[in-house]
C-alpha positions as CSV (number, residue, x, y, z in Angstrom):
1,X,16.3,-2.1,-3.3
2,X,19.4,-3.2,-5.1
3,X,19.5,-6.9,-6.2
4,X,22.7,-8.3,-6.1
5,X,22.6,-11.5,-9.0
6,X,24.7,-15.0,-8.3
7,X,26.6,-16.2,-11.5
8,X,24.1,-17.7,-13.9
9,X,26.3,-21.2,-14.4
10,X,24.5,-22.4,-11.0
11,X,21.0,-23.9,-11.4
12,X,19.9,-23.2,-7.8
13,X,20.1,-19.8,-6.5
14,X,19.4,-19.2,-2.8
15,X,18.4,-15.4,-1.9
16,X,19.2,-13.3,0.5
17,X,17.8,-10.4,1.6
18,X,20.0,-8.2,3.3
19,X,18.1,-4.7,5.4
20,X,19.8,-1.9,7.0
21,X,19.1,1.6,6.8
22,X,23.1,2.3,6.8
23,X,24.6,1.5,3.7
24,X,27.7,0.3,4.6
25,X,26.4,-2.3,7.2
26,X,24.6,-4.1,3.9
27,X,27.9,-3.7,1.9
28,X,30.0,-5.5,4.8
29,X,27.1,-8.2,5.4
30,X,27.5,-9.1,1.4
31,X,30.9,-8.9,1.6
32,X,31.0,-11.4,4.2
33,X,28.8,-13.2,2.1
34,X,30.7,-13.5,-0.9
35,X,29.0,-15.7,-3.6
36,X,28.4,-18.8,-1.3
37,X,28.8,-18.7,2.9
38,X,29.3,-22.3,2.4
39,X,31.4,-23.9,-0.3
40,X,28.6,-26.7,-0.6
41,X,25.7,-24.3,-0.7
42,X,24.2,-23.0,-4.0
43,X,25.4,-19.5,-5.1
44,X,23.5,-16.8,-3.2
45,X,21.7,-13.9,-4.8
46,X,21.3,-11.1,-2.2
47,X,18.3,-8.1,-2.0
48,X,19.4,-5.2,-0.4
49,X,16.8,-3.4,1.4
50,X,17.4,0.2,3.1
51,X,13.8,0.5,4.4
52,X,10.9,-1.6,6.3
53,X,8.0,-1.4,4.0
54,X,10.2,-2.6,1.3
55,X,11.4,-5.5,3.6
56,X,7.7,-6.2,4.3
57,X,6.7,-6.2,0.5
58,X,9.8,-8.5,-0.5
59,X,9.2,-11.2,2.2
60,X,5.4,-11.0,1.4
61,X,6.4,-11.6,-2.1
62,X,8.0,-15.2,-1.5
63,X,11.5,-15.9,-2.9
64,X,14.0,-15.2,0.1
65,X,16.1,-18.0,1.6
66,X,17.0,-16.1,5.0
67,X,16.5,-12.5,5.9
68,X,19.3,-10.5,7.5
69,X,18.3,-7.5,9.5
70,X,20.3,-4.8,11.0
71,X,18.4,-4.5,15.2
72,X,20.0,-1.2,15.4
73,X,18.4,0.2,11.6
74,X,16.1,3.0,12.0
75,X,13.1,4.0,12.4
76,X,12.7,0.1,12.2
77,X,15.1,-1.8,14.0
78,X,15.6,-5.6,12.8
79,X,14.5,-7.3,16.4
80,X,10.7,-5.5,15.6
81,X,10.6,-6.1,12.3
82,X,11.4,-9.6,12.8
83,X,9.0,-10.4,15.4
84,X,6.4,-9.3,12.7
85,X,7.5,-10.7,9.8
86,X,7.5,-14.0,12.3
87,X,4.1,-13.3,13.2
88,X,2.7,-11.9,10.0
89,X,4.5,-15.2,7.5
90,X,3.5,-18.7,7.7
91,X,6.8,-20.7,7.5
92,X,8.6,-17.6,7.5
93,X,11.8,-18.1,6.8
94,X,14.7,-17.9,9.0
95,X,16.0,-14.6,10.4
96,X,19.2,-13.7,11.3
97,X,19.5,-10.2,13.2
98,X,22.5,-8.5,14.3
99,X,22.5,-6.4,17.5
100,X,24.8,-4.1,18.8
101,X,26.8,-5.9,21.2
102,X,26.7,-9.7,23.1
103,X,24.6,-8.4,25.8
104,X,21.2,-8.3,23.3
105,X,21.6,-11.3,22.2
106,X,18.7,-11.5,24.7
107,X,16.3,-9.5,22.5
108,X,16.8,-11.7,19.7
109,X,15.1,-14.3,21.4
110,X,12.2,-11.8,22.2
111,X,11.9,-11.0,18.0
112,X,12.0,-14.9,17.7
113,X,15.3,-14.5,15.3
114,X,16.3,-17.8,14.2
115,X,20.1,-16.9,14.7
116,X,22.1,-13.6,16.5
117,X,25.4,-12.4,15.6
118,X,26.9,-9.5,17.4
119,X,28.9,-6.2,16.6
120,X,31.8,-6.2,15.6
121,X,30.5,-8.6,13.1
122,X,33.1,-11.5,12.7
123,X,33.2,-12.6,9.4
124,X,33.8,-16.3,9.7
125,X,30.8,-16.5,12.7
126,X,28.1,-14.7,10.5
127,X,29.4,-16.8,7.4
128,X,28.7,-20.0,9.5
129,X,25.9,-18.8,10.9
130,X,23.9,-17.7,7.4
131,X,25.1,-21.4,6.3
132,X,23.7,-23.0,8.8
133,X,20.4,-21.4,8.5
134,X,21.0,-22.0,4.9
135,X,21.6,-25.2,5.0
136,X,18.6,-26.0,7.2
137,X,16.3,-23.9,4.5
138,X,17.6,-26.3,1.7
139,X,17.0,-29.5,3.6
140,X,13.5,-28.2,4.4
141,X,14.2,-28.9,8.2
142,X,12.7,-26.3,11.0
143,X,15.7,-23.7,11.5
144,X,17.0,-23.4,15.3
């Protein structure tokens, strides 16, 4: 697990944990990321996870604003692990998955994801998208 820290001038830090078993699909999804999706969003702090006990463990844990999780990571894909972590956490909070194309956009609503975005990953789309789900978190509305 790498952990990722926000500048320390903001007093709200939002965190986002961030699983694939492929390195550099984390790396582009922080990228994307940058320090805030949303210019009126607290900074972000991310948690990189490359494995699905470890995502387990940190979500049990507490702390994490949204979950991003890679549906094509292995042996765990994000769709399964999301349906658990939906069934498994009360108020879980929300989950964005990415899939492999458009056309599974489908099986996100099967792992109850709170928000799809498709390969190729369009950098504006998942920066709105985490934002939104963000945004949602902060207010302490129901994401969806």
């Amino acid at each position: 697990m790498t952990d990722h820290g926000a500048p320390e001038a903001d007093a709200q830090v939002l965190t986002v944990l961030v699983y694939s078993d492929d390195r550099d699909t984390r790396q582009q999804v922080i990228r994307i990321l940058g320090v805030r999706p949303a210019p009126e969003l607290p900074a972000i702090r991310v948690v990189e996870v490359a494995t699905e006990p470890l995502v387990m463990r940190t979500m049990d844990a507490g702390g994490i604003d949204l979950a991003i999780l890679d549906g094509e990571a292995v042996p765990a894909g994000g769709m399964g692990v999301c349906r658990q972590l939906k069934d498994e956490i009360f108020h879980c909070p929300p989950i964005l998955v990415l899939t492999a194309r458009p056309q599974d956009a489908w099986l996100a609503t099967w792992s109850r994801a709170d928000g799809v975005a498709p390969r190729p990953l369009d950098p504006m789309r998942l920066a709105d998208l985490a934002g939104h789900l963000l945004r949602q978190r902060v207010a302490g509305l129901p994401v969806k």
